[in-house]
C-alpha positions as CSV (number, residue, x, y, z in Angstrom):
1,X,17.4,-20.2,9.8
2,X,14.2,-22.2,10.5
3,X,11.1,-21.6,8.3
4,X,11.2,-22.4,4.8
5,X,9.2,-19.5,3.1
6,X,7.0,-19.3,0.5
7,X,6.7,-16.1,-1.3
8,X,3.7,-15.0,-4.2
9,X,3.9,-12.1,-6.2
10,X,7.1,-10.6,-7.0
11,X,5.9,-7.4,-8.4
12,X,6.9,-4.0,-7.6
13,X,6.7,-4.4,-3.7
14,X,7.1,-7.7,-3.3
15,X,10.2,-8.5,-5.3
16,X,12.4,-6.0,-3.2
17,X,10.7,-8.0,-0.2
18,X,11.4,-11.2,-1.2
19,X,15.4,-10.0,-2.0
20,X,15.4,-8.9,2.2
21,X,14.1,-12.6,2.6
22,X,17.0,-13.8,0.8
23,X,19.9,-11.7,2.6
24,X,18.4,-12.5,5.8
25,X,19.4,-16.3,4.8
26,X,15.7,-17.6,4.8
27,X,14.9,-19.8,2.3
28,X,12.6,-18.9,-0.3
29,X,10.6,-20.7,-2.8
30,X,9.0,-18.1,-5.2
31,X,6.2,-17.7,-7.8
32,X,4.6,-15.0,-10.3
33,X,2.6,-15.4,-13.4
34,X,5.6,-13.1,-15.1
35,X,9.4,-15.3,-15.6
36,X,11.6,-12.4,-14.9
37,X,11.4,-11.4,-11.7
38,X,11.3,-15.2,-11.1
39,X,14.4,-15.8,-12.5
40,X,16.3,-12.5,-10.7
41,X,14.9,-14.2,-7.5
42,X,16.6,-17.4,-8.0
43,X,19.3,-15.9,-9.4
44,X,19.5,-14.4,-5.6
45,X,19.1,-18.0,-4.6
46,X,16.0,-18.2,-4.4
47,X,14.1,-21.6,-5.6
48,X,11.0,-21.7,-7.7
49,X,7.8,-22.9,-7.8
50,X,5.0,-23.7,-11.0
51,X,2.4,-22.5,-9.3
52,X,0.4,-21.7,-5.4
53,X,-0.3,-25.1,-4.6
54,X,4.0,-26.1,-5.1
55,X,4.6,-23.8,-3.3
56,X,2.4,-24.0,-0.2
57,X,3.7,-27.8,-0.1
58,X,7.5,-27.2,-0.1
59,X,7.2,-24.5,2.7
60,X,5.6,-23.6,6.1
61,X,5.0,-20.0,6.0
62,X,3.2,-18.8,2.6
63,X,3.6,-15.1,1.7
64,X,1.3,-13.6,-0.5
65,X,1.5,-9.7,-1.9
66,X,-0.8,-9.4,-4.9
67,X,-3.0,-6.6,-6.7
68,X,-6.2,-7.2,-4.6
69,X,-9.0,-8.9,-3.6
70,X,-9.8,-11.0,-7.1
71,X,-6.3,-11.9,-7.4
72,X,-5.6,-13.0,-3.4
73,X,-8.6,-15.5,-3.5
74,X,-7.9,-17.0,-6.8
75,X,-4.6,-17.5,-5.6
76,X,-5.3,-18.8,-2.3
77,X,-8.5,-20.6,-2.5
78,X,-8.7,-21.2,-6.8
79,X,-7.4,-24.3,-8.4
80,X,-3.9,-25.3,-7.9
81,X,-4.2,-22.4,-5.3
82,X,-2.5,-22.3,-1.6
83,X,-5.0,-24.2,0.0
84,X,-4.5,-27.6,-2.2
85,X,-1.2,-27.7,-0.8
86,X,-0.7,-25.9,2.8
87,X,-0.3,-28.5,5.4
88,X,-2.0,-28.5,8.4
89,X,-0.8,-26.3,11.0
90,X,1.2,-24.0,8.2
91,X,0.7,-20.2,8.0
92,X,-0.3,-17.8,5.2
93,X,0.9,-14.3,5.8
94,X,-1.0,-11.9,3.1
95,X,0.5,-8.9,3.0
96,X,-1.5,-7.2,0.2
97,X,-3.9,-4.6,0.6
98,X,-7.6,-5.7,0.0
99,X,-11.0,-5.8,1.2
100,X,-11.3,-6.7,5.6
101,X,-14.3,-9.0,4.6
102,X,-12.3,-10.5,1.9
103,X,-9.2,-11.6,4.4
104,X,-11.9,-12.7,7.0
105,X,-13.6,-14.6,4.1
106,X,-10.1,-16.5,3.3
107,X,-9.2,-17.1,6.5
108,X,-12.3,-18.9,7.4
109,X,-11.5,-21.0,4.4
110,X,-8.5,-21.7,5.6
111,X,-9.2,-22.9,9.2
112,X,-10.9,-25.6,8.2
113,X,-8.0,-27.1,7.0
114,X,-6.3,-26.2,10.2
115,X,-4.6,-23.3,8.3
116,X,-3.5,-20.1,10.3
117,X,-3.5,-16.8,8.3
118,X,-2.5,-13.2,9.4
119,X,-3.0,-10.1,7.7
120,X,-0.1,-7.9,7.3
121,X,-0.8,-4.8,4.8
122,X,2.0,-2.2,4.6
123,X,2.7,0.9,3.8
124,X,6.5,2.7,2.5
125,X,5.8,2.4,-1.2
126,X,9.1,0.8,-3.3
127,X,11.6,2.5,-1.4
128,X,10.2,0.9,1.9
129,X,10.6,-2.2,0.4
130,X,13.8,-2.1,-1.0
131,X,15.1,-0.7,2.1
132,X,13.2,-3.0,4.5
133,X,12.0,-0.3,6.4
134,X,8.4,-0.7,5.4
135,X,5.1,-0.4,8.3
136,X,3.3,-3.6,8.6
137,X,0.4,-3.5,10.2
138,X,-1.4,-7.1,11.1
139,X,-4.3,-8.5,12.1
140,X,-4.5,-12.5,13.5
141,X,-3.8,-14.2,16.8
142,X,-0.8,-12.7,19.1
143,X,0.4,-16.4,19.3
144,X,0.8,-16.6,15.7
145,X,2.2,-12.9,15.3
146,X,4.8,-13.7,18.1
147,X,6.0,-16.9,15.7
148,X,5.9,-14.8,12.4
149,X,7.9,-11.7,14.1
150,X,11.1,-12.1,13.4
151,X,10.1,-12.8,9.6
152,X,8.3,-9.4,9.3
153,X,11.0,-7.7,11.1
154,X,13.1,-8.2,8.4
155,X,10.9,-6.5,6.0
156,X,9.5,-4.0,8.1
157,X,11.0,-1.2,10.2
158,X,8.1,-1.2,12.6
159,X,5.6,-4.3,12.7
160,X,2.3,-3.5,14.9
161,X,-0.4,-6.2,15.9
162,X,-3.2,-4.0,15.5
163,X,-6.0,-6.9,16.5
164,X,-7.5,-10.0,15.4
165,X,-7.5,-11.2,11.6
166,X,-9.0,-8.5,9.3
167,X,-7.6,-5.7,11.4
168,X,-4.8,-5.2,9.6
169,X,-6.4,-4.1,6.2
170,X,-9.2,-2.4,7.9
171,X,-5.8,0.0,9.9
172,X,-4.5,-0.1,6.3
173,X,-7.4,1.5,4.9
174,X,-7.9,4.0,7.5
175,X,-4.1,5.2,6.6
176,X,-4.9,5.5,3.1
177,X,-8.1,7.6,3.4
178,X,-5.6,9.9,5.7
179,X,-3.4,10.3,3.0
180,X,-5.9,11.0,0.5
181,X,-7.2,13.5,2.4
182,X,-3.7,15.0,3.6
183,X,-3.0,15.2,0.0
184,X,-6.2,17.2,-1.3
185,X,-6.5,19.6,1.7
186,X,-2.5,20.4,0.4
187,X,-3.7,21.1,-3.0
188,X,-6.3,23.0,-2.4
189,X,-4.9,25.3,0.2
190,X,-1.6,25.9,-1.6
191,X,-3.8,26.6,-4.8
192,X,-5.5,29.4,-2.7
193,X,-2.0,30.6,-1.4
194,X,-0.2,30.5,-5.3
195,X,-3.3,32.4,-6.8
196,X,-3.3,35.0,-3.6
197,X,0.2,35.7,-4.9
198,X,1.8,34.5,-1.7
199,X,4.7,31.5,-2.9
200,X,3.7,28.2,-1.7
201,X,7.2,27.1,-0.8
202,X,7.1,29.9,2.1
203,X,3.6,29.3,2.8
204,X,4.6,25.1,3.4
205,X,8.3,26.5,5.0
206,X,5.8,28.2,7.8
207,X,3.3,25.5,8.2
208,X,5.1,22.5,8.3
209,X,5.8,22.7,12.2
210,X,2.7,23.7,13.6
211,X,-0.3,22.0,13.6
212,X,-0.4,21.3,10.4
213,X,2.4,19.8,9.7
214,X,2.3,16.2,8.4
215,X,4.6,13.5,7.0
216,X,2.6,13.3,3.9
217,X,2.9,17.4,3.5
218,X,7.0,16.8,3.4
219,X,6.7,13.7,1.7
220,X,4.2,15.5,-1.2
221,X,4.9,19.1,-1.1
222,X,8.3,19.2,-2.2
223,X,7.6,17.0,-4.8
224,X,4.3,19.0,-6.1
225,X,6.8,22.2,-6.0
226,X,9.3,20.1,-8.1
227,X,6.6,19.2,-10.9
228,X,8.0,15.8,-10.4
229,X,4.5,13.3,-10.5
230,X,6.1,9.8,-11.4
231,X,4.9,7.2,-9.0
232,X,6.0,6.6,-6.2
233,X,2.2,5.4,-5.3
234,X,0.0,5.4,-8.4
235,X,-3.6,7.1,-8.1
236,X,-4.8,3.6,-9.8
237,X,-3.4,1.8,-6.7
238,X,-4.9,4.5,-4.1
239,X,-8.6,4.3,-6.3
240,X,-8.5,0.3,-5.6
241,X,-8.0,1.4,-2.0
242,X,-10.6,3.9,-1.6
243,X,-12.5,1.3,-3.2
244,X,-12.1,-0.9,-0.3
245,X,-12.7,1.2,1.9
246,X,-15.7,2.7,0.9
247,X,-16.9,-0.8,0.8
248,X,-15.9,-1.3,4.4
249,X,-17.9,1.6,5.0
250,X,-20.9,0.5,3.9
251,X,-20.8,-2.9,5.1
252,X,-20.5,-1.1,8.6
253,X,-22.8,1.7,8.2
254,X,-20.1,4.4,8.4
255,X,-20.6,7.4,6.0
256,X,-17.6,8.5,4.4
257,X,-18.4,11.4,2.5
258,X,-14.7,13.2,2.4
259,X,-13.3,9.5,1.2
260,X,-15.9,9.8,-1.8
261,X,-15.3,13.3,-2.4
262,X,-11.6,12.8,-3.0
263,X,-12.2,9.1,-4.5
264,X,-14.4,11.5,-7.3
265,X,-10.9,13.7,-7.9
266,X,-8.9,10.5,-8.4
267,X,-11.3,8.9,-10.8
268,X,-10.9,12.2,-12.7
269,X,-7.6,12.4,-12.9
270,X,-7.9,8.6,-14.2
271,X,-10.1,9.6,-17.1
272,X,-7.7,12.3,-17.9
273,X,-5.2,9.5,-18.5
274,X,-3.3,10.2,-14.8
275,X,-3.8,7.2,-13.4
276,X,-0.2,5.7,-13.4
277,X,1.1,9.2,-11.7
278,X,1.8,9.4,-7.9
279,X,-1.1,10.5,-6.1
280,X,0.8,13.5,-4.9
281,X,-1.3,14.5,-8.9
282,X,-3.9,15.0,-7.0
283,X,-2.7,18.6,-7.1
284,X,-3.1,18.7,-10.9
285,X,-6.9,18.7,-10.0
286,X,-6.8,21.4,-7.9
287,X,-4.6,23.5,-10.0
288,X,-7.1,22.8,-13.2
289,X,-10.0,24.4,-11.2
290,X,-8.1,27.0,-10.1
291,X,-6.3,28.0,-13.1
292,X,-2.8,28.1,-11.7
293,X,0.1,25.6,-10.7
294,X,1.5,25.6,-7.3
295,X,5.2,26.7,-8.1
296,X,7.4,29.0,-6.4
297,X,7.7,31.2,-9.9
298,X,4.1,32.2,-9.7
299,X,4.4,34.0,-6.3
300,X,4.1,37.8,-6.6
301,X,6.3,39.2,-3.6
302,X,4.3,41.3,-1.2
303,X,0.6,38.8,-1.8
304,X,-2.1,40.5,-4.4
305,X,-5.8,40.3,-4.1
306,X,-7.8,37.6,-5.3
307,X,-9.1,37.6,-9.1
308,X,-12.6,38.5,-9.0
């Protein structure tokens, strides 16, 4: 199959990721700080590894999907991390979502040892994983994208080169301050539509093909309409990101005051003991100032005027 692949982090995203690996018929040397998912990954045949060094020397093309920054240099560039034991000319493929200066900063590291490194962020949340259909968006050398292709093609149901090493996060950021902001402007304005006594489900029904329209409104708003709020992408995950990114800002002088606006209401919703709900909560906020909850039931037919 060629490549023997290394895989780091078998949490939520990447154990589902690592499972494609497997059915493609790639082998795959795994290793988490946590035995089970391990063990379910060599139970899939997968082999394992004691720690980042291992397995950087039993394969050629590392894969690393971890929390964040912190966690993706310690396990790159710490003690018994990847760079003890990549070979020259191997290839470490991060697909976590962390800070652009951060992946710029490893991969300097790692070219010294004549180690390649892309960048390949994603976005799909657990289902894209699971079903292999997830965007990957990456950032290195064509020539090396070209040789890693066919790897992320079996994770990913589109795979973008979006520029040189870095550029991957930094488009990975820009679509999670979109989705942020998608998500509050929903809240808010079908707050305003619930409390004007007009039913939110008709208001979304006449929106969602015009101008308007959105894949995160269909993805959120039937969901908000629902009351169901377990994660699917937990506000904790999207604060980390708007963490990044306001850091990314400010390292190259762009304001971003919407992305702290709405990093504010997520913080919030943190100290009110949200954090592990899906970021599609971000409507709780908006409901709490309001005074209403954006369902159907609380639609008076015919509209009524505004309180006040």
């Amino acid at each position: 199959m060629g490549k023997k692949i290394g895989f780091i982090g078998l949490g939520v995203m990447g154990k589902p990721m690592g499972k494609n690996l497997l059915r493609a018929g790639y082998d795959l040397v795994v290793h988490d700080i946590r035995k089970e998912p391990v063990e379910e990954l060599v139970d899939a045949g997968a082999q394992s590894a004691n720690s980042p060094r291992e397995v950087a020397e039993r394969t050629e093309v590392i894969i690393t999907m971890l929390p964040d920054s912190p966690e993706v240099k310690e396990v790159v560039l710490g003690k018994d991390g990847v760079l003890e034991g990549a070979r020259e000319g191997s290839i470490l493929i991060d697909m976590s979502s962390i800070a652009p200066s951060v992946t710029i900063e490893i991969a300097s590291e790692l070219k010294k040892k004549g180690i390649r490194m892309l960048d390949a962020p994603v976005s799909g949340g657990e289902p894209g994983a699971i079903q292999g259909t997830l965007a990957i968006m990456v950032g290195g050398t064509q020539e090396d994208f070209e040789e890693c292709a066919k790897i992320l093609n079996v994770m990913g149901g589109t795979v973008t080169r979006v520029g040189n090493i870095g550029a991957g996060n930094v488009t990975k950021l820009a679509n999670q301050v979109i989705v942020a902001l998608n998500i509050a402007a929903m809240s808010e304005a079908m707050a305003l539509a619930t409390k004007s006594g007009v039913d939110p489900e008709q208001v979304y029904n006449a929106i969602r093909s015009g101008l308007a329209g959105s894949n995160v409104l269909d993805a959120k708003m039937p969901l908000v309409l629902e009351r169901r709020f377990e994660p699917g992408f937990r506000i904790n995950l999207h604060i980390k990101d708007l963490s990044n990114a306001l850091e990314a800002g400010a390292k190259t002088g762009v304001p971003m005051p919407l992305t702290g606006l709405v990093m504010q209401v997520m913080q919030a919703l943190k100290v009110d003991g949200l954090g592990d709900m899906d970021h599609g909560a971000i409507a709780l906020f908006h409901e709490k100032l309001a005074g209403v909850e954006i369902r159907p039931s609380q639609a008076v037919e015919g509209g009524q005027k505004p309180p006040g």
